[in-house]
C-alpha positions in Angstrom: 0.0 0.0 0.0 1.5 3.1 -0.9 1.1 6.8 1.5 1.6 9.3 -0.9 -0.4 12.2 0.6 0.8 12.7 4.0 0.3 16.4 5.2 3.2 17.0 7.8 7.0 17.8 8.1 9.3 15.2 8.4 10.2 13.8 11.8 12.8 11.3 13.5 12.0 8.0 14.4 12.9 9.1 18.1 10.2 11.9 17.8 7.8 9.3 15.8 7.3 7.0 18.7 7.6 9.6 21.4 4.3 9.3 23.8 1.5 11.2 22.7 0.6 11.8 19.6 2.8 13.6 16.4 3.1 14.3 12.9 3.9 11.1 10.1 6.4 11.9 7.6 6.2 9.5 4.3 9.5 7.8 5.0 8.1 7.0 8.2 5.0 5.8 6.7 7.3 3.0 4.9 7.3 0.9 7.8 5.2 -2.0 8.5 6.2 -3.1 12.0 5.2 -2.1 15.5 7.0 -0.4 17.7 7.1 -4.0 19.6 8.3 -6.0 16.8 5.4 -7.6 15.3 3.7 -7.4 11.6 1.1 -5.2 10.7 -0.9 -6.4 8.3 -1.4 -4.3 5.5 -4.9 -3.7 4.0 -6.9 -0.9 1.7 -9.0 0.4 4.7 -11.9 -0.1 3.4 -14.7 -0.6 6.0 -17.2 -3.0 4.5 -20.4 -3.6 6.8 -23.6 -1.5 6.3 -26.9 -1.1 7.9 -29.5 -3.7 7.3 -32.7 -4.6 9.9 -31.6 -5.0 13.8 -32.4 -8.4 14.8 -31.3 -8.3 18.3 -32.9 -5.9 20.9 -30.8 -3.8 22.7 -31.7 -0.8 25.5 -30.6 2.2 26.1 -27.2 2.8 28.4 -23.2 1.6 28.2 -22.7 -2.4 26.4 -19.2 -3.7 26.0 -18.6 -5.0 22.9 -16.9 -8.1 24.1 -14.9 -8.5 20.8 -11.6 -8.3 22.3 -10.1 -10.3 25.2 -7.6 -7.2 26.5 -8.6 -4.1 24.0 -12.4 -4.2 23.3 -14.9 -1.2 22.9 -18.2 0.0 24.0 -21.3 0.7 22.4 -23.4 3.4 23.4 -27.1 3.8 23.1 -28.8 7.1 23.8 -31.9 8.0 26.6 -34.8 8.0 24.5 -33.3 5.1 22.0 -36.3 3.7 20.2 -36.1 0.7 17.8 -39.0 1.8 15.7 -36.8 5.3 14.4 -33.7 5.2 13.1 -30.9 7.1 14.6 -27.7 8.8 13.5 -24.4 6.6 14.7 -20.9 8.2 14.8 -17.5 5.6 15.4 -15.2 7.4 18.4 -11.6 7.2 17.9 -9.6 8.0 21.2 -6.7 9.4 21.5 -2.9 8.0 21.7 -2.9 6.0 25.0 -6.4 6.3 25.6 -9.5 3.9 25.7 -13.3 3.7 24.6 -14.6 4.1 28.2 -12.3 7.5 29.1 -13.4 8.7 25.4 -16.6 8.0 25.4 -17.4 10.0 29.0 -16.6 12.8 27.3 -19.7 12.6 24.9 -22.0 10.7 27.0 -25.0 13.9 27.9 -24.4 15.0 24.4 -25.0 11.8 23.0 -28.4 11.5 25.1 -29.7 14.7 24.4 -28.4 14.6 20.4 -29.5 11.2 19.8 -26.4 9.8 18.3 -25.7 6.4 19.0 -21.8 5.9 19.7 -19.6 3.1 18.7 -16.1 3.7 20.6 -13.3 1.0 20.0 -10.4 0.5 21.7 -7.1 0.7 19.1 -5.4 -2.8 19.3 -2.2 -1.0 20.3 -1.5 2.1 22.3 -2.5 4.2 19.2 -4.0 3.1 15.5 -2.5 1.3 12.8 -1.8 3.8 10.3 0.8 5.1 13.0 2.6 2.3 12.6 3.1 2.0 9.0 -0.5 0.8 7.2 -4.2 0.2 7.9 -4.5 -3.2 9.3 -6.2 -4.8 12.7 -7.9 -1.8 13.6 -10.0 -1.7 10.4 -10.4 -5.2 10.2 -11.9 -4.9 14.3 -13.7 -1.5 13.4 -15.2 -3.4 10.7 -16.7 -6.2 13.0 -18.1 -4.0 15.3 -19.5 -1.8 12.9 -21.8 -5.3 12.3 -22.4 -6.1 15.6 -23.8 -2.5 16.2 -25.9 -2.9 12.9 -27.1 -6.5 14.5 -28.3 -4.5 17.5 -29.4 -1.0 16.5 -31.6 0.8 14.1 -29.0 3.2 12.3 -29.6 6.2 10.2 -27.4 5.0 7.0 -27.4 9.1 6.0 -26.2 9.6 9.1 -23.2 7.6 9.9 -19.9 10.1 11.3 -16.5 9.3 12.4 -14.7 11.2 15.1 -11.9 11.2 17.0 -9.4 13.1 18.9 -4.9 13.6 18.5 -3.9 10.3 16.6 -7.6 9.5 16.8 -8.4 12.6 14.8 -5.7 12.1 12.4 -7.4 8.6 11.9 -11.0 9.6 11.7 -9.4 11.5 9.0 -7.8 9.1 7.0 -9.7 6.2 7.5 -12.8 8.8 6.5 -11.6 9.5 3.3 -11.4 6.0 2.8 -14.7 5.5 3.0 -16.3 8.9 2.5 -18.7 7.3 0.0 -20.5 6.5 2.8 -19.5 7.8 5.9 -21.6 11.2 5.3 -19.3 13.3 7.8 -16.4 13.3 9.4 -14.4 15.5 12.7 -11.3 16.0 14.1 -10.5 17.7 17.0 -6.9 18.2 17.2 -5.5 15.9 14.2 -1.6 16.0 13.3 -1.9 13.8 10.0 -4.1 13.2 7.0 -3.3 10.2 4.9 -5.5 11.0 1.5 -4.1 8.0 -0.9 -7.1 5.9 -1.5 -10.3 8.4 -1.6 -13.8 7.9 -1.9 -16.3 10.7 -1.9 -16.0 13.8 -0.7 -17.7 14.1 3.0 -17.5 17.3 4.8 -15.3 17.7 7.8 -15.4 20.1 11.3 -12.1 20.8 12.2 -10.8 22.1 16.0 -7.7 23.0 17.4 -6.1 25.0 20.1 -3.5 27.6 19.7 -2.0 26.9 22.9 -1.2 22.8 22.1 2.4 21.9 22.1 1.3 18.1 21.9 0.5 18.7 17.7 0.9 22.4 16.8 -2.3 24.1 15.3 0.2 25.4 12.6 -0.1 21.6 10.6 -3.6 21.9 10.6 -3.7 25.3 9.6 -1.4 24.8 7.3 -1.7 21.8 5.5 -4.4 19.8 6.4 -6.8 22.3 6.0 -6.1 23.5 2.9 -5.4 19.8 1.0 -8.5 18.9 2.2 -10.6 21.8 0.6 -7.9 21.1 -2.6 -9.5 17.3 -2.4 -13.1 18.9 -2.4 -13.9 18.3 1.2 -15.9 21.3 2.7 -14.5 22.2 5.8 -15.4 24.1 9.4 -12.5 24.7 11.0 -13.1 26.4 14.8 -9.8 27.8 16.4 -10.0 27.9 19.8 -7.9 29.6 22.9 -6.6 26.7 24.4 -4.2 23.7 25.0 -5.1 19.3 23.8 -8.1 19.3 24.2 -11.5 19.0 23.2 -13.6 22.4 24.3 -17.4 21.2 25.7 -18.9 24.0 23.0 -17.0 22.8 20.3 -18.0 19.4 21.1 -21.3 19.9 21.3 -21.5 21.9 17.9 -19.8 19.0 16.7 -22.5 16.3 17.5 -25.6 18.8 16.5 -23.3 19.2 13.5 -23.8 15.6 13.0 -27.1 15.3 13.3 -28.3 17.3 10.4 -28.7 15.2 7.3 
């Protein structure tokens, strides 16, 4: 799989794997091992399940995924969930280090009173594939949890989102581009990398950052991922905001009423 479009300056290995999250320079994107030793299998990133017709019944509140025996995921169902209506669904993607449950408390009260259900998976690493060198296990595990939520909950198929936060931005991104012909939107709040090889559709994207982070600059995204996107077509909103990492309450919340609207 080749990584031509990488928006980012070019970085040591040191600096790569430093904690966190940071920038991917193509020569870094040439490798295909883990930072442990072990393969990464390479894939297109292309996320396959789709809605169809629930055929398990599932209520409202938190449900582990239980597809993963040390790294799994959560699946959250929003007050006011009804069967009979279908609702919008956005995928979570935490950041570097983090996990679905720590993510996902950030959203929780915006999810219930948005209506969104939430499908948050843990990476199967400290961070996502493409960070390592290639989409690989964390599509593939995306990819089975998208089904089990399908399995379980009346979705929306018009309004499906992926968001995500630092290296989970970054791969909301990429991995959203990848399959913008039918994820209808896509947000990143605080990204440091865009990997644009393999693109399909052209879904619009919200965009935060803080001025004050000195975990991934605002300049990159001001810079560079901004502006290739709008060169690829996308439509973008990006908010600037006074502040360090992090994800501001009011921008999240215009975020999921952003994703709400068909």
């Amino acid at each position: 799989m080749k990584f031509p479009t990488v928006m980012s300056g070019r970085v040591t290995r040191r600096e790569f794997f430093a904690a966190g999250a940071t920038f991917i320079a193509g020569a870094a994107l040439a490798c295909r091992r883990d930072p442990l030793g072990g393969e990464i299998a390479t894939g297109d990133g292309r996320l396959r399940a789709r809605p169809s017709a629930p055929t398990i019944a599932i209520e409202p509140g938190v449900h582990a995924l239980g597809l993963g025996s040390t790294r799994d995921g959560l699946l959250y169902v929003p007050a006011g969930y009804s069967a009979t209506q279908q609702s919008p669904l956005v995928i979570l993607l935490h950041g570097a280090g983090g996990n679905a449950a720590g993510f996902l408390d950030r959203f929780r009260t915006l999810l219930d009173t948005t209506g969104v259900i939430a499908l948050v998976p843990d990476s199967r690493m400290f961070s996502w594939d493409l960070r390592f060198g290639a989409f690989g296990p964390d599509v593939a595990f995306i990819d089975t949890a998208l089904e089990h939520t399908f399995r379980r909950c009346s979705v929306d198929p018009l309004r499906i989102s992926m968001a995500g936060f630092s290296d989970g931005a970054s791969y909301a991104l990429s991995l959203g581009v990848t399959n913008g012909d039918w994820l209808k939107k896509l947000v990143a709040f605080s990204p440091g990398y865009l990997v644009a090889n393999d693109r399909y559709g052209n879904p619009p994207v919200f965009i935060t950052h803080g001025t004050r982070d000195t975990v991934l600059p605002i300049a990159n995204t001001r810079q560079r991922i901004v502006p290739e996107l709008e060169r690829l077509g996308h439509t973008v909103i990006f908010r600037e905001f006074d502040g360090p990492h992090t994800i501001p309450a009011d921008l999240a919340g215009e975020a999921l009423q952003w994703l709400t609207l068909p």
